[in-house]
C-alpha positions as CSV (number, residue, x, y, z in Angstrom):
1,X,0.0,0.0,0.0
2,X,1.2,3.4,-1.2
3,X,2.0,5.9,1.8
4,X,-0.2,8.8,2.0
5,X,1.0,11.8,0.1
6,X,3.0,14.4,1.9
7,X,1.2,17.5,2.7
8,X,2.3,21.0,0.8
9,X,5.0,22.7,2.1
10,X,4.4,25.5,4.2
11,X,5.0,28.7,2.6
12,X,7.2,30.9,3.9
13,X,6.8,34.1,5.6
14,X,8.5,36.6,3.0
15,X,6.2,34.9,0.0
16,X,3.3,34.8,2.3
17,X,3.7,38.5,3.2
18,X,4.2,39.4,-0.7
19,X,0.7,37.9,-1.3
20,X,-0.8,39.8,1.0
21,X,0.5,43.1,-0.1
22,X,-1.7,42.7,-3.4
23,X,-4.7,42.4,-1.6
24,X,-7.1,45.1,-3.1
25,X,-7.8,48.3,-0.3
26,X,-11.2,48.9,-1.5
27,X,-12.1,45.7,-0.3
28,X,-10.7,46.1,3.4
29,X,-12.8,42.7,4.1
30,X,-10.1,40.6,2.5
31,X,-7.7,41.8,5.4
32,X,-10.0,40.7,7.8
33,X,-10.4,37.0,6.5
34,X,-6.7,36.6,6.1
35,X,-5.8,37.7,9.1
36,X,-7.9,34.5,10.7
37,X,-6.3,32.1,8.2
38,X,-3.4,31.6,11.2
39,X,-1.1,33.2,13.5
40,X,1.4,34.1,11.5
41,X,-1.0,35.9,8.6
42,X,-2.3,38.0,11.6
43,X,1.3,38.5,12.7
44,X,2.4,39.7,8.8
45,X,-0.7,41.8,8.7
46,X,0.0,43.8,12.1
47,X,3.7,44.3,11.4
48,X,3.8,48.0,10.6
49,X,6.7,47.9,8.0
50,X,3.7,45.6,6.3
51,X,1.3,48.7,6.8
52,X,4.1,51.0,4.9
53,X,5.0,48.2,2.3
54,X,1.4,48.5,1.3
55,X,0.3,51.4,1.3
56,X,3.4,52.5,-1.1
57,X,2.2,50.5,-3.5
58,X,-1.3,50.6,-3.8
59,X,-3.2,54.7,-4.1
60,X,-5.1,55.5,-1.2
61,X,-8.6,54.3,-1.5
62,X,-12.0,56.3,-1.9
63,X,-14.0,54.6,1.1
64,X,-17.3,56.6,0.4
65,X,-18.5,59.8,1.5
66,X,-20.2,61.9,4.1
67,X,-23.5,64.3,4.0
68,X,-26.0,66.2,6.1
69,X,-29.1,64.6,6.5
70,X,-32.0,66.7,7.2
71,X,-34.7,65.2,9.0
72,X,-38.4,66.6,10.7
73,X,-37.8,69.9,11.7
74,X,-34.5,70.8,10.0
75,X,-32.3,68.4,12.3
76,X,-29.1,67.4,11.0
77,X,-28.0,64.0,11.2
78,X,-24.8,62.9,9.7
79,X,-24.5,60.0,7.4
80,X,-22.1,58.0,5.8
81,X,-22.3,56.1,2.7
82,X,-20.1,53.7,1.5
83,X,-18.6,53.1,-1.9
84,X,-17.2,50.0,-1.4
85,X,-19.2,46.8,-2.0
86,X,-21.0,45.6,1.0
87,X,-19.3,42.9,2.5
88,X,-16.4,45.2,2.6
89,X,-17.5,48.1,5.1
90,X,-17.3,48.2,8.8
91,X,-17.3,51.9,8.8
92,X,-18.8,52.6,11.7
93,X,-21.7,55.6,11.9
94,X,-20.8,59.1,13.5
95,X,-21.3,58.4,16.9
96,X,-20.6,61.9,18.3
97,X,-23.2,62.0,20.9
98,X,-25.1,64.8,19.7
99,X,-27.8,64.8,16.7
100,X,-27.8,68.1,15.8
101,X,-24.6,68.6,14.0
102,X,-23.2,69.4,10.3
103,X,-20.3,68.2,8.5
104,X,-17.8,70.9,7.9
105,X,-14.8,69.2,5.6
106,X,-13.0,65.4,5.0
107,X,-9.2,65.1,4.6
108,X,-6.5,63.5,6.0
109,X,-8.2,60.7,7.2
110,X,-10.0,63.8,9.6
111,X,-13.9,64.6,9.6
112,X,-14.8,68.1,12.1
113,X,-18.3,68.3,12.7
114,X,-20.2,71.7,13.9
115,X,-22.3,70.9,16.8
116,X,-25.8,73.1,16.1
117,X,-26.1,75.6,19.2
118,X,-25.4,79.3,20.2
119,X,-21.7,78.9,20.2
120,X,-19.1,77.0,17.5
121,X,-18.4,74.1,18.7
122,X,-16.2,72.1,16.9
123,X,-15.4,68.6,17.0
124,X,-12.7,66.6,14.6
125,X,-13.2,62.6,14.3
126,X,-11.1,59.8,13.2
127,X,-13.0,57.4,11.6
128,X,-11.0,54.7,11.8
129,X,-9.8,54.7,15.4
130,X,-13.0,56.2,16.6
131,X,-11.1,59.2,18.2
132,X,-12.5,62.7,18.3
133,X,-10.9,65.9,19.3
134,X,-13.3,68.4,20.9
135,X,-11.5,72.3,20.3
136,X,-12.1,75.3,22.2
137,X,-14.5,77.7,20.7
138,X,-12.6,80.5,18.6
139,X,-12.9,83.7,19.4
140,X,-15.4,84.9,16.9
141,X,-19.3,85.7,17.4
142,X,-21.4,83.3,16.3
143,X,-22.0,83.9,11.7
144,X,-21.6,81.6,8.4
145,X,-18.4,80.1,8.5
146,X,-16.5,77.6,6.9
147,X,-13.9,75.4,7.7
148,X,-10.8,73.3,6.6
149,X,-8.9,69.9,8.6
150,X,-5.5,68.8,7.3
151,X,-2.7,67.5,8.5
152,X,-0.1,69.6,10.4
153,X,2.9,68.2,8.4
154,X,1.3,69.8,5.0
155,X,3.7,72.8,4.8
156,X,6.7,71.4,5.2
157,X,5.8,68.1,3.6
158,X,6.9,65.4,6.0
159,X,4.0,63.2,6.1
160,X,2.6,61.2,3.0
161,X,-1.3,61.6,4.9
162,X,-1.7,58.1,4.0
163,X,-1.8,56.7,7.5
164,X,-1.5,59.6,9.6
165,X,-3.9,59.0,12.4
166,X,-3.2,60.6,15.9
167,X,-0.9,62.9,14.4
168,X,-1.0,66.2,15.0
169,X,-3.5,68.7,12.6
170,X,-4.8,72.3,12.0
171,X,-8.2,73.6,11.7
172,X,-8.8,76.7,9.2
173,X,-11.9,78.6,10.2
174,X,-12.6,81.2,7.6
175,X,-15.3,83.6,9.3
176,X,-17.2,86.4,9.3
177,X,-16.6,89.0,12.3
178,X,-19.6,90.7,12.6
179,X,-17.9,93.6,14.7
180,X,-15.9,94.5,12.4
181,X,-17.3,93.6,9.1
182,X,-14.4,91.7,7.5
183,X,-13.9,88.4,7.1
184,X,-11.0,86.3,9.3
185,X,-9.1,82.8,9.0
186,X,-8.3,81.4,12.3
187,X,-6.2,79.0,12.5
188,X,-6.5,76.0,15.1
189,X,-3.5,73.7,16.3
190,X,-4.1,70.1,18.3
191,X,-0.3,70.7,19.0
192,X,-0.6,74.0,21.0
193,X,-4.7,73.3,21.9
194,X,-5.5,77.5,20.8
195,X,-6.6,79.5,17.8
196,X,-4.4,82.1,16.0
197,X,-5.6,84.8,14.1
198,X,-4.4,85.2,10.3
199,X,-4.4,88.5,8.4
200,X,-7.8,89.5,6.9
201,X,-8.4,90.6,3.2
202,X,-10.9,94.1,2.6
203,X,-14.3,93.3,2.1
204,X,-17.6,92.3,3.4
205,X,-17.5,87.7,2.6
206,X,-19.6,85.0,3.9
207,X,-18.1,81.3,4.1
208,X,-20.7,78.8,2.6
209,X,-20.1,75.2,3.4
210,X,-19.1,74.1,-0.1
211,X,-16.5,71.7,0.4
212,X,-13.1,73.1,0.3
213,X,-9.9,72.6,-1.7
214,X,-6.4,72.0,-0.4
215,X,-3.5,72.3,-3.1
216,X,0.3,72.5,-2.1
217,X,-0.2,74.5,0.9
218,X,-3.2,76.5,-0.4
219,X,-6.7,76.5,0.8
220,X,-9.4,77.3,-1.2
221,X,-13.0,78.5,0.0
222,X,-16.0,79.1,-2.2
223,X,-17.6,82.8,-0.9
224,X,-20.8,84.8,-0.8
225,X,-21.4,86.5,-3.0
226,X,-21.0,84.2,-5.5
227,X,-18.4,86.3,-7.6
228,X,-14.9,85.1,-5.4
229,X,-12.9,82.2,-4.0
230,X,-10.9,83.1,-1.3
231,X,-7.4,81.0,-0.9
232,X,-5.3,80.6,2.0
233,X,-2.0,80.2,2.6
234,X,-0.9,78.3,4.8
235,X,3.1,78.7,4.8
236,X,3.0,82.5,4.5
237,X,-0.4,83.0,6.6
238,X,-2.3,85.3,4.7
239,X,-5.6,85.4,2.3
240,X,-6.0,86.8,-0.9
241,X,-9.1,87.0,-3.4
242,X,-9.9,85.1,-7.1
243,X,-12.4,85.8,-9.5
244,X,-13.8,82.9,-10.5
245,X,-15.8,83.9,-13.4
246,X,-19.3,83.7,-14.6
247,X,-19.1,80.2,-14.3
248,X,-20.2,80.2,-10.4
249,X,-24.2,81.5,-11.3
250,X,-24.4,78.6,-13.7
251,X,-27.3,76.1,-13.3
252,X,-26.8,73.0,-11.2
253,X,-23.8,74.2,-8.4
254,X,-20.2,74.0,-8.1
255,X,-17.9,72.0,-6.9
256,X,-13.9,73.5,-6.0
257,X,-11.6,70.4,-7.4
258,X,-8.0,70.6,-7.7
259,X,-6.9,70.0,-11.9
260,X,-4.0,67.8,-13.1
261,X,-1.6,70.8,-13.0
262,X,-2.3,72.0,-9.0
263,X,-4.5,74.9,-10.8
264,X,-7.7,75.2,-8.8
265,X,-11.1,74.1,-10.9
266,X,-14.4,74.7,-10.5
267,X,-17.1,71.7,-11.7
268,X,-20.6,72.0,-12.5
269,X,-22.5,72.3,-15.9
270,X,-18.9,73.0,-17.2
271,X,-15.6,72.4,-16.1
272,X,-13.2,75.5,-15.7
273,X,-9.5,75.0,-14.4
274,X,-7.3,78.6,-13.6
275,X,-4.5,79.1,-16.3
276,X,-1.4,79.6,-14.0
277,X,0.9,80.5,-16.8
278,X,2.6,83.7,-16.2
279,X,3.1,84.6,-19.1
280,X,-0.8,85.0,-19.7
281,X,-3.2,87.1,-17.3
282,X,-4.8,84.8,-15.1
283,X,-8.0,83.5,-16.0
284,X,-10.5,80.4,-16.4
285,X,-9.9,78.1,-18.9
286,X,-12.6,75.7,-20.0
287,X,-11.1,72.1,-19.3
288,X,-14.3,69.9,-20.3
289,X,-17.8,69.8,-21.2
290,X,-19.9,66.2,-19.9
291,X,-22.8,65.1,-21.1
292,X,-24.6,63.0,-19.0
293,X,-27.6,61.9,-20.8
294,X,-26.2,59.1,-22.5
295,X,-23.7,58.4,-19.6
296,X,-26.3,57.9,-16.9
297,X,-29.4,56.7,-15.8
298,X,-30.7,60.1,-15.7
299,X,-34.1,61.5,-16.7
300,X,-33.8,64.6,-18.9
301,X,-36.4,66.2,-16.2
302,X,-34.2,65.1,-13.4
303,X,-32.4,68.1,-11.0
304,X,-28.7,67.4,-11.6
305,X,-26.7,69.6,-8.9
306,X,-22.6,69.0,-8.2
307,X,-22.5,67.8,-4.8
308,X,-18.4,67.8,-3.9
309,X,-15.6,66.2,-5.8
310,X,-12.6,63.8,-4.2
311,X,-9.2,65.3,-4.1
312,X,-6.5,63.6,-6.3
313,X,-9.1,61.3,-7.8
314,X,-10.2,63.5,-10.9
315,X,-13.9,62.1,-9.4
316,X,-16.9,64.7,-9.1
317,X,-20.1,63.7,-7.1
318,X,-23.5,64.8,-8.8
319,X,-26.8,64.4,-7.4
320,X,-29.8,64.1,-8.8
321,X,-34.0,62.8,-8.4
322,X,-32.9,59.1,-8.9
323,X,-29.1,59.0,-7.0
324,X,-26.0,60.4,-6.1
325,X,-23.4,59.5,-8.9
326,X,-19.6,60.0,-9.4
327,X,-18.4,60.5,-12.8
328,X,-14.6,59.9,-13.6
329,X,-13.4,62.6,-15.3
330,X,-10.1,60.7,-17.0
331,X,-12.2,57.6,-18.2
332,X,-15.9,59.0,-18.2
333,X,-17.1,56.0,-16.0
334,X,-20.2,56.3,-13.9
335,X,-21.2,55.3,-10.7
336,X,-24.5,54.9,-8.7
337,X,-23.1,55.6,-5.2
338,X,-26.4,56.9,-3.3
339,X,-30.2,56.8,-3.0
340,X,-32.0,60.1,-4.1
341,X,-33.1,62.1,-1.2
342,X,-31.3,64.7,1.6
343,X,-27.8,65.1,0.4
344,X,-26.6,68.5,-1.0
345,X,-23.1,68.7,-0.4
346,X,-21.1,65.7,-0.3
347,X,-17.2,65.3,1.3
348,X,-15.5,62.3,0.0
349,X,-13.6,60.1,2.7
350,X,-10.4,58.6,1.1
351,X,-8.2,56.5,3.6
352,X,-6.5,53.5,4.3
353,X,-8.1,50.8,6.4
354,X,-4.7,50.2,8.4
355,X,-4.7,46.4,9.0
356,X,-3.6,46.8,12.3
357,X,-6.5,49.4,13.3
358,X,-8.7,47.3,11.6
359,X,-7.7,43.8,13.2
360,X,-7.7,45.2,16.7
361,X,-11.0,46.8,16.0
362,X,-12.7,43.6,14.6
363,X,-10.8,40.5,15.4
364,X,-10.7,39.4,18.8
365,X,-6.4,37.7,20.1
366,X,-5.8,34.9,18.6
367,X,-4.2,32.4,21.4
């Protein structure tokens, strides 16, 4: 009688750990499953030269997006809605312990909320670890305001943002001061826990809570009245004022959206990005015209409104009476991401489910 065949070889850890690095992160699920394969899977997935192996190699994924949803008597709830396919997202629900709050901005991994009340208060939430950061109200009254969450290490370009949870950021609050009648960017720091004052440009501006637009070390807010974008520099603290054409009091909103050349853009019916050449005057230079009709499930009667766009990803968010879409802007690929219904502005989440976050959050030890 034959002897029973050997079993395979075990593979080793350096070509188990190079399978696992082409496991797709929009489909964070796959980490999970692999990690209860055995004790040394789990081990390779926690290992954080793993974590910076991978996410090297693979662009940081679009995990969905938040919006303000409006219910019975004009209470804001936020709401998160997933892109990724079903199986695939334990993103947990804001759980901020208030129900009356707005979403102000997404980046970095960083969501801050306005809780609704007499005062700003401000709270910034991770996510992924579940952390929030409650800051100190800034010493403004009470108006329309804006706001911007980044990572500290923008200006001097020291972090990647790719897996920069519990690492220090700033808060720009552009503001109206109603005492004074101009309009202010403060500036909060979790480092130093206060608010500093940046220089104000002339002029009477109200911050509307169109998502906002970080490029190099520039901030970009969309303004009332509808005739100016105000940026913001970081590294040299200061604002200053763009015209952003006619385009702005087209039909259907506008969405701020970085272009492939770090030239601000504005989306909506049409696409314009800012001509930085210096040779030429600066101006707005039509980039693309969509059609959506034959892209879309759309109904020519439908109200199609642009709802946000994802930084880096040439992706714009449009809403409509049947769905919240994303359109591609390199490949022209459309997307049903969303039921119909309460969502106006949109702000993208695009981060890394770090294995070993998301492992110590779902798995229980292995012994």
């Amino acid at each position: 009688m034959a002897p029973p065949p050997r079993p395979p070889p075990e593979l080793v850890a350096d070509i188990v750990g190079e399978i696992l690095l082409l496991l797709p992160p929009t489909d964070p699920a796959t980490l999970v499953r692999a990690s209860v394969v055995c004790k040394l899977w789990r081990r390779l997935l926690a290992d954080p030269s793993f974590h910076r192996r991978y996410r090297a190699i693979h662009d940081t994924p679009l995990l969905g997006f938040l919006h303000d949803h409006y219910t019975y008597g004009a209470v804001s709830v936020p709401r998160f809605v997933s892109t990724l396919p079903r199986r695939s997202s334990p993103f947990p629900q804001p759980k901020l312990g208030h129900r009356d709050c707005s979403v102000l901005d997404c980046r970095h991994g960083r969501v801050p909320f306005d809780v609704c009340g007499y005062s700003i208060n401000l709270i910034v939430w991770d996510p992924i670890t579940g952390h929030r950061h409650e800051l100190p109200e800034p010493p403004i009254v009470r108006s329309l305001y804006s706001a911007a969450v980044l990572c500290a290490a923008t200006v001097s370009g020291e972090c990647d943002h790719l897996d920069c949870h519990g690492d220090p950021f700033l808060v720009v609050l552009m503001a109206l001061d109603v005492t004074e009648s101009v309009t202010q960017a403060h500036v909060y720091s979790s480092e130093t826990g206060a608010w500093n004052l940046s220089a104000h440009p002339p002029g009477f501006y109200l911050a509307t809570r169109y998502p906002t637009v970080l490029i190099g070390d520039y901030i970009y807010f969309a303004i009332i009245p509808r005739d100016t974008i105000l940026k913001y520099s970081l590294g040299k603290n200061c604002l200053s004022m763009i015209d952003p054409s006619a385009v702005y009091d087209m039909h259907g909103g506008i969405a701020l959206m970085p272009m492939e050349d770090d030239s601000p853009g504005l989306a909506g019916v049409l696409c314009l990005s800012r001509n930085p050449d210096p040779e030429v005057v600066a101006g707005w230079v039509q980039f693309r015209v969509i059609d959506l009709e034959p892209m879309a499930p759309i109904p020519f009667s439908s109200s199609v409104k642009v709802a946000g766009s994802a930084e880096g990803f040439s992706i714009i968010f449009v809403t409509t009476d049947v769905g919240v879409f994303t359109i591609e802007l390199k490949s022209g690929h459309v997307k049903k991401v969303g039921t119909p219904g309460g969502c106006f502005t949109v702000f993208p989440f695009m981060s890394f489910y770090a294995p070993g976050i998301l492992l110590a959050l779902c798995i229980p030890c292995l012994t």
